[in-house]
Backbone bond lengths (Angstrom), bond angles and torsions (degrees), N, CA, C in turn:
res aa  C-N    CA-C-N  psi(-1)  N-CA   C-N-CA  omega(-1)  CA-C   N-CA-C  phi
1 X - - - 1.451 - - 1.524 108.99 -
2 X 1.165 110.49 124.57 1.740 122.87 172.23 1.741 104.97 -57.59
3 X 0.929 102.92 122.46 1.678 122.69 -169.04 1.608 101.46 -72.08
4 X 0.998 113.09 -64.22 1.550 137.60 169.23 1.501 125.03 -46.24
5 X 1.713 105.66 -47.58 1.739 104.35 161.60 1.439 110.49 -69.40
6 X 1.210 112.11 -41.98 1.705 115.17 -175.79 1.780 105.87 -64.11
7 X 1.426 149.55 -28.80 0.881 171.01 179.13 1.722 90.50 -60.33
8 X 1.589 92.30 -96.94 2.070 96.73 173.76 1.109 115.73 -35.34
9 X 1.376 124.80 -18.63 1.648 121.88 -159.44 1.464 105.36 -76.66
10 X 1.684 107.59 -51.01 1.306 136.74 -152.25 1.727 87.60 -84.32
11 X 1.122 127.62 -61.30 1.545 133.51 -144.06 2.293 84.56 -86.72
12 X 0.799 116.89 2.58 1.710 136.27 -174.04 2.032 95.19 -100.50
13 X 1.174 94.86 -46.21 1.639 92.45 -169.67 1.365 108.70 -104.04
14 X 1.378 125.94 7.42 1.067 136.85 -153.06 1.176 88.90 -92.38
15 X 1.869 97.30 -74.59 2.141 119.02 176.80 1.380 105.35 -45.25
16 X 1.167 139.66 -45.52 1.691 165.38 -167.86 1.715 83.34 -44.00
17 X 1.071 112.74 -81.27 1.712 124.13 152.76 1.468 145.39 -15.05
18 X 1.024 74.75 -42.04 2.114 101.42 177.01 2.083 90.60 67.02
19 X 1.373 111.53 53.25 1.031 113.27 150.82 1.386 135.14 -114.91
20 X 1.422 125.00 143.34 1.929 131.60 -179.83 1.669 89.41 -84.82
21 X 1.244 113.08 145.10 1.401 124.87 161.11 1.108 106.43 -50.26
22 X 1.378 146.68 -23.71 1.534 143.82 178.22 1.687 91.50 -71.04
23 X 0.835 106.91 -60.39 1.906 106.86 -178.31 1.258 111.82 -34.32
24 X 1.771 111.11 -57.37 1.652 119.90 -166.78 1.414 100.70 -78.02
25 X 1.159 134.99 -34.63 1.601 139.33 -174.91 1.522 85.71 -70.09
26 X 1.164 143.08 -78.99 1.183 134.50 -166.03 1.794 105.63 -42.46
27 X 1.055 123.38 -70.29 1.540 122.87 162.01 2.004 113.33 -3.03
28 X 1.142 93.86 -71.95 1.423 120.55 -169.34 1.317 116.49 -74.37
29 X 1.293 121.35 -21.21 1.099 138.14 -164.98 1.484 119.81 41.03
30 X 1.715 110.02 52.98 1.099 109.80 166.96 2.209 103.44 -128.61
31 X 1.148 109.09 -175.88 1.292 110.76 -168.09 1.765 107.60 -76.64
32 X 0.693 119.33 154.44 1.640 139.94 164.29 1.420 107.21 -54.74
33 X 1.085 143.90 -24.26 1.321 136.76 157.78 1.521 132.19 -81.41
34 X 1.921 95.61 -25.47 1.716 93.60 156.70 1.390 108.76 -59.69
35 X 1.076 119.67 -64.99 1.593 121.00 -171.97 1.564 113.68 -18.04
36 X 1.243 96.84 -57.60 1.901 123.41 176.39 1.557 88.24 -41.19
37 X 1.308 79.89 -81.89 2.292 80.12 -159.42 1.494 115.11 -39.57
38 X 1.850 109.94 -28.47 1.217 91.57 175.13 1.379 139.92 -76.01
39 X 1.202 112.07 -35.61 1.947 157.36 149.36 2.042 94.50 -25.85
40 X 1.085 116.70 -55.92 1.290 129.59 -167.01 1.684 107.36 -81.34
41 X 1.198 110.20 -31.05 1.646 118.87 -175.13 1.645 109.60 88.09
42 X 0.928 113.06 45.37 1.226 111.73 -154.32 1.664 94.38 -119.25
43 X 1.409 121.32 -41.09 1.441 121.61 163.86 1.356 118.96 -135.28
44 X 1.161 151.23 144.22 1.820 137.22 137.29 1.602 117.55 -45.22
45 X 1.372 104.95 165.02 1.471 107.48 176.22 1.294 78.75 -111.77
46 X 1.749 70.41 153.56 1.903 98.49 -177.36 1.815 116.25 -56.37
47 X 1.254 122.74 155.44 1.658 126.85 -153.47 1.637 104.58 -68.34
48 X 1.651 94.48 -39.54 1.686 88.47 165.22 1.654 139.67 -47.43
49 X 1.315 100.85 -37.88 1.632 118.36 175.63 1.372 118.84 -68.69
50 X 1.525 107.49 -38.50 1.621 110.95 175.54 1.735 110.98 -33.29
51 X 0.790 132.75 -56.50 1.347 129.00 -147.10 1.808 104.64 -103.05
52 X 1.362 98.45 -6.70 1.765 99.37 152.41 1.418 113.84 -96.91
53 X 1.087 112.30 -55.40 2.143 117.64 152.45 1.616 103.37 -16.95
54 X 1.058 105.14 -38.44 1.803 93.78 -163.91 1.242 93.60 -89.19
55 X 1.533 127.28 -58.46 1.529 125.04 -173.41 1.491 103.04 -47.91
56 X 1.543 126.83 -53.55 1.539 104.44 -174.15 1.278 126.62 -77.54
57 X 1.534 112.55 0.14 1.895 109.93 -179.39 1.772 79.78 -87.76
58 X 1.483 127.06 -43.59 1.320 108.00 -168.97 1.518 93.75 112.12
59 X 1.116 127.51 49.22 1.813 113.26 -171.28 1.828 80.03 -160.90
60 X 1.562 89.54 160.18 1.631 110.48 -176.40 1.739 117.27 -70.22
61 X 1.284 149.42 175.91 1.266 132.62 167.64 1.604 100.10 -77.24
62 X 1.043 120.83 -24.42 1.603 124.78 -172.47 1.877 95.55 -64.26
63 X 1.421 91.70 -59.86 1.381 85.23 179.21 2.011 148.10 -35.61
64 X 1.852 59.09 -58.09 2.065 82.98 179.06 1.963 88.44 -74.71
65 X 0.858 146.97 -20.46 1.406 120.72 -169.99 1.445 109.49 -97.10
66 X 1.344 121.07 -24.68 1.556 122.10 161.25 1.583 96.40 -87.30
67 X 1.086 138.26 18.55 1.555 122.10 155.98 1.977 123.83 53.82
68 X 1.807 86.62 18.43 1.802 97.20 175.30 1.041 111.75 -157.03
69 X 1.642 126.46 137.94 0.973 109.48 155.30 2.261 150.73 7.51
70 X 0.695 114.34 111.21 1.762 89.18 179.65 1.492 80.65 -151.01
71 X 1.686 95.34 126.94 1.280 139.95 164.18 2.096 106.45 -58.34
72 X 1.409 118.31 110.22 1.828 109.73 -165.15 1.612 96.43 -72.87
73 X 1.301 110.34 -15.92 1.952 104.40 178.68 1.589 90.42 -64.02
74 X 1.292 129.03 -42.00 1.328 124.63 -154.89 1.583 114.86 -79.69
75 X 0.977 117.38 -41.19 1.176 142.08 149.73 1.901 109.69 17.92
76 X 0.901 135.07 85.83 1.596 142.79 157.49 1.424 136.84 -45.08
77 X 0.975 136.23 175.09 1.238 127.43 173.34 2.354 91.05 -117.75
78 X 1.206 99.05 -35.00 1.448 109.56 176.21 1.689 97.37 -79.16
79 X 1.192 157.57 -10.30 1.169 162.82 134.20 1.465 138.67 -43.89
80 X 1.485 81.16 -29.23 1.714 108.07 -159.81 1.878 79.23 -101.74
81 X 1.322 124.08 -74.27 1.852 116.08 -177.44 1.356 106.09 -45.35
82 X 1.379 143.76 -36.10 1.112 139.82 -167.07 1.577 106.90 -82.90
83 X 1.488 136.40 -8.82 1.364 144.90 170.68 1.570 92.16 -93.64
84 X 1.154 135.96 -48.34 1.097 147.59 -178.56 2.024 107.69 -50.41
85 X 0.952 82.03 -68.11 1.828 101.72 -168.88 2.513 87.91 -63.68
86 X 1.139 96.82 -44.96 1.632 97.49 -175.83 2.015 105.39 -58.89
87 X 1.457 96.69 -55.00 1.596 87.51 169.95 1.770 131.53 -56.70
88 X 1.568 98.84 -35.38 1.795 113.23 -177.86 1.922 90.36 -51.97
89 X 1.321 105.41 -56.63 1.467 137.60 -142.48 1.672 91.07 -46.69
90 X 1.763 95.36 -76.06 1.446 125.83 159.78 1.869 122.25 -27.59
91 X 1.515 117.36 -46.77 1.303 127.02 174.91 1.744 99.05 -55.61
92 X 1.363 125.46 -69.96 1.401 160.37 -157.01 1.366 83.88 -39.69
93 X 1.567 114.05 -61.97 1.361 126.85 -166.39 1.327 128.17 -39.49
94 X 1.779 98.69 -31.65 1.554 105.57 -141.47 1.695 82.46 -107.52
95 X 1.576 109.84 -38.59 0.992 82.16 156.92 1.675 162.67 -110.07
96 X 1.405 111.96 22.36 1.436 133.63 138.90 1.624 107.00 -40.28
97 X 1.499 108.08 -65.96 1.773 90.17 -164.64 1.499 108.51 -67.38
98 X 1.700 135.22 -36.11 1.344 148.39 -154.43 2.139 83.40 -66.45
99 X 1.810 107.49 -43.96 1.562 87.50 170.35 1.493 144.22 -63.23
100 X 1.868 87.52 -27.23 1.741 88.08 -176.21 1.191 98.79 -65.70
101 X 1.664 127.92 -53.17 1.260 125.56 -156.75 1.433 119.01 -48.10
102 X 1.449 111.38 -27.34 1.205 130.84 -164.66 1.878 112.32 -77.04
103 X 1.926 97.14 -55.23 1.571 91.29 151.16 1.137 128.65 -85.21
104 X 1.528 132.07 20.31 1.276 124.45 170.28 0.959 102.40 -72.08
105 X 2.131 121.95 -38.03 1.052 107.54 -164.56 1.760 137.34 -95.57
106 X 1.562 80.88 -2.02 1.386 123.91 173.75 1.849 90.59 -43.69
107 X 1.420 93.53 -76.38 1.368 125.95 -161.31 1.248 113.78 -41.47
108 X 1.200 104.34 -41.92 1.795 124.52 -162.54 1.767 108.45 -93.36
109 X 1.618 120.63 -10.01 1.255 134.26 169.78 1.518 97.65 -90.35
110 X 1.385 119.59 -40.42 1.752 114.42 -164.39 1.462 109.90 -73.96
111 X 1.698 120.07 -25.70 1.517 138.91 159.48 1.500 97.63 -49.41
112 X 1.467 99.93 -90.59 1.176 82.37 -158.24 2.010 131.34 -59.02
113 X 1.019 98.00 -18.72 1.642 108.69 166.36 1.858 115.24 -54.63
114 X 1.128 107.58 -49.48 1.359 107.56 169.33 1.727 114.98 -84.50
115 X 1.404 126.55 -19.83 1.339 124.38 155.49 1.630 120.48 -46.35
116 X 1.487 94.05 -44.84 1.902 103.71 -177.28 1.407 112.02 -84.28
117 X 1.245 111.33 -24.94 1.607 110.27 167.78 1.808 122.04 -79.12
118 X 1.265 107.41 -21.01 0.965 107.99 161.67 1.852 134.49 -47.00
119 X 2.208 89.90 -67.89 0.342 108.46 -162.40 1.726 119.35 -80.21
120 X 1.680 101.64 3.44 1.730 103.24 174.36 1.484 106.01 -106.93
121 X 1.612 114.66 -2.80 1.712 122.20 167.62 1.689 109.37 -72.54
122 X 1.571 105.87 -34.59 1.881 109.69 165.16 1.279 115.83 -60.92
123 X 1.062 120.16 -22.97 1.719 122.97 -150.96 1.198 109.90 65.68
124 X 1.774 123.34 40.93 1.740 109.57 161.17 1.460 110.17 76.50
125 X 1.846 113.34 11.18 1.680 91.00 -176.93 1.512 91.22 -104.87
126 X 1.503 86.46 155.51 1.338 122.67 -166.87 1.551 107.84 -64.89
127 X 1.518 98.56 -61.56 1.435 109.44 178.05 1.229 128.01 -59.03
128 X 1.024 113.73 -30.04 1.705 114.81 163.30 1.408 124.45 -82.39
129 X 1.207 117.56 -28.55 1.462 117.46 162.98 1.565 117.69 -45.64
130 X 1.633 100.50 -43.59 1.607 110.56 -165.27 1.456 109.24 -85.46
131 X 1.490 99.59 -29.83 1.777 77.19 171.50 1.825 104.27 -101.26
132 X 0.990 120.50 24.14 1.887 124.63 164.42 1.547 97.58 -67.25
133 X 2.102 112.08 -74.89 0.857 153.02 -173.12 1.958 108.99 -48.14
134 X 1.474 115.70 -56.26 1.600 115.55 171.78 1.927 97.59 -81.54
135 X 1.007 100.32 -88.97 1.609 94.00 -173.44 1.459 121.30 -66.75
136 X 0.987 116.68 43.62 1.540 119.79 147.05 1.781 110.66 -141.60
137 X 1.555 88.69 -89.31 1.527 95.54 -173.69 1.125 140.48 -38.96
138 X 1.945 105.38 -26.31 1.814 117.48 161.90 1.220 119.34 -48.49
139 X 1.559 115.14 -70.99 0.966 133.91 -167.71 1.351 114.43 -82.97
140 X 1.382 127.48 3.82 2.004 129.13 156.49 1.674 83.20 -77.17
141 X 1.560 123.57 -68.03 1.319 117.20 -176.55 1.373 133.30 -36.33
142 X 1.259 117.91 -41.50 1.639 144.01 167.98 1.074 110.20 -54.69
143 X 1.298 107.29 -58.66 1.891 107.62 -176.49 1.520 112.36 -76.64
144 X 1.508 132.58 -38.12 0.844 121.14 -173.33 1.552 109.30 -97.63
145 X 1.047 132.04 22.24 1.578 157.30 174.69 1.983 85.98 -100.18
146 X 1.257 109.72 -76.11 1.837 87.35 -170.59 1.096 123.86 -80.65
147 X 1.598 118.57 -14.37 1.777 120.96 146.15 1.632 111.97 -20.00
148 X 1.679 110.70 -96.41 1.183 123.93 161.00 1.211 120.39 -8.82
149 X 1.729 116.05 -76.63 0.978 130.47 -160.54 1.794 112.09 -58.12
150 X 1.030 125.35 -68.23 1.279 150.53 120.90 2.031 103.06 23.81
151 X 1.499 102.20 -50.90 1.598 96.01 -167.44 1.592 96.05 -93.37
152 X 1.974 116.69 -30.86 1.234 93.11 -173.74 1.154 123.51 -70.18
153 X 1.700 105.56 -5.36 1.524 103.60 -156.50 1.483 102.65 -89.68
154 X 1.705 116.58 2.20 1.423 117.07 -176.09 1.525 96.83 -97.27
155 X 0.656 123.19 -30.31 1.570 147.27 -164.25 1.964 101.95 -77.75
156 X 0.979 106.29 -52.36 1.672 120.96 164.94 1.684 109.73 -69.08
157 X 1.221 115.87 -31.64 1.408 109.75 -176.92 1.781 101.49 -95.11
158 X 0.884 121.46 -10.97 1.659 135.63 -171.15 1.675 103.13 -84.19
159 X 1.542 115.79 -33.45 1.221 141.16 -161.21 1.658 94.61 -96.79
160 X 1.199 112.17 -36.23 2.058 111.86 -164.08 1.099 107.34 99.19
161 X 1.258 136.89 -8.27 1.702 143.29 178.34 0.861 115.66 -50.02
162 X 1.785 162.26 161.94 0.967 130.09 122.65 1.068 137.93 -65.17
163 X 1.459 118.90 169.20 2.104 120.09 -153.29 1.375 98.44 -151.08
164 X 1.774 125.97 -1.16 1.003 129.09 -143.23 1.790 94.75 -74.91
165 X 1.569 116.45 -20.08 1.511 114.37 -165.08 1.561 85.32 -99.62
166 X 1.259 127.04 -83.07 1.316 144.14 -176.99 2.046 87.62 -7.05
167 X 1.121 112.93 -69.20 1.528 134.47 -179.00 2.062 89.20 -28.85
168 X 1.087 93.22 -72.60 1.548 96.94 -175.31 1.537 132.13 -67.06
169 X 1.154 88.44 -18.63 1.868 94.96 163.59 1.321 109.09 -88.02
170 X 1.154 125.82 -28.34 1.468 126.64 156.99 1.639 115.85 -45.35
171 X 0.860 112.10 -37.74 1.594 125.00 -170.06 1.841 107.55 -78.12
172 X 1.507 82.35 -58.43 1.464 83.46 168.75 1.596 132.33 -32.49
173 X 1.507 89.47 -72.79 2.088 112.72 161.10 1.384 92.30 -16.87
174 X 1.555 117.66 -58.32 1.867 111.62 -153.67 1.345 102.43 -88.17
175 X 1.142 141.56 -39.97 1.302 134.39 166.84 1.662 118.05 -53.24
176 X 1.253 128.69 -10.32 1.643 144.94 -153.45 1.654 74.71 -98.16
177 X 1.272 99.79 -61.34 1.878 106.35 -157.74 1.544 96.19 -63.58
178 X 1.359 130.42 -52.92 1.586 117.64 176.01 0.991 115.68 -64.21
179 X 1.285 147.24 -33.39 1.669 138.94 160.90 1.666 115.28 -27.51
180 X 1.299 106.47 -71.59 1.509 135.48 176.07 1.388 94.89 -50.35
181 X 1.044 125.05 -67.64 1.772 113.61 179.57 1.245 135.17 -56.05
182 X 1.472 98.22 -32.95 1.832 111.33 164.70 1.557 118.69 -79.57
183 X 1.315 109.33 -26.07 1.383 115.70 167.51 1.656 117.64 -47.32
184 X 1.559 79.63 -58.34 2.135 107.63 -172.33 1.796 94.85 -62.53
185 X 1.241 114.13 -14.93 1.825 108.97 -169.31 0.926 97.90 -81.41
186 X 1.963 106.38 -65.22 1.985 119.97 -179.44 1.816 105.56 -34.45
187 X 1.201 130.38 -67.07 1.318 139.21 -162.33 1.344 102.57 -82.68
188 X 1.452 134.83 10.68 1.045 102.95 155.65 2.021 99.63 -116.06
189 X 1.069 123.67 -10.17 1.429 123.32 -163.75 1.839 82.34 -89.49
190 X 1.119 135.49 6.10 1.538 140.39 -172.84 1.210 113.75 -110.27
191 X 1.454 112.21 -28.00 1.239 124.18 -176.35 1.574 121.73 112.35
192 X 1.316 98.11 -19.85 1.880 114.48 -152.97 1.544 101.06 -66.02
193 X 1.889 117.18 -23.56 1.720 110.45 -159.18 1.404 90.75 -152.67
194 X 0.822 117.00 178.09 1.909 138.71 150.15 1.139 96.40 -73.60
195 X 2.017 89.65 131.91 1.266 94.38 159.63 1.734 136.22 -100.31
196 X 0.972 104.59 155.62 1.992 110.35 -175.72 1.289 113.30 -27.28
197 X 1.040 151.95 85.21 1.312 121.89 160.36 1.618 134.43 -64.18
């Protein structure tokens, strides 16, 4: 579903109405700034709301999910699966992202949990954190960031895909790892660190 027609569609039937998104958010019982994100294309409302969304713009679910008008003389049976297949489509969506978010946040608690364990297994020093964190953990990340990167992008070009960015974040990874190594060279031929062996 086009984010952007559905956006005009809604904020189209909204005025059609002589309603403020504070009106329809109140309706819906969601905030005045969902409305926004939706109006803007910026998000969908969740699959549950659709079919109160439609009762308060005043339009069919067929309608609001093809995002136009549709005449019921006109009405298809190939019209009717394609509103059908757009809502399945649309459901699928919400919930794919409701998962990432879910291990994003997974993800982003297990960081920092092993960040704080780390960092009370050092005893809190600074200096060892920073060279754990630059001379280690970057550059395992770096290298095995353009490892990876590096195979999908053969793997995408093997396919006809393009790889042309993937290709360059790969590169990146390797330039990350020579920074850090020339760094560790400068500071130690300076005096400031040990140098690499």
């Amino acid at each position: 579903m086009d984010s952007q027609k559905f956006g005009t569609f809604i904020a189209q039937c909204r005025k059609d109405k002589k309603m403020t998104q504070s009106d329809l958010a109140a309706k819906l019982n969601v905030t005045d700034k969902a409305i926004s994100r939706w109006e803007r294309g910026v998000g969908f409302p969740d699959i549950n709301t659709i079919e109160p969304l439609a009762a308060a713009l005043d339009v069919s679910v067929a309608e609001l999910m093809k995002s136009e008008r549709i005449d019921e003389s006109e009405m298809s049976i190939a019209m009717n699966n394609e509103i059908v297949n757009n809502a399945l489509n649309f459901a699928e969506e919400q919930i794919q992202q409701e998962r990432k978010s879910v291990l994003s946040i997974i993800g982003c608690l297990t960081v920092a949990i092993i960040f704080i364990l780390y960092l009370d297994n050092i005893g809190w020093r600074l200096d060892t954190f920073l060279f754990t964190v630059v001379g280690i953990i970057l550059p395992l990340i770096a290298i095995l960031s353009f490892l990876v990167l590096l195979g999908y992008a053969i793997y995408r070009k093997c396919k006809g895909q393009s790889c042309h960015q993937t290709f360059l974040i790969a590169l990146a990874g390797l330039g990350i790892v020579a920074l850090i190594f020339g760094a560790f060279m400068l500071a130690g031929t300076l005096g400031l660190g040990p140098v690499p062996q």
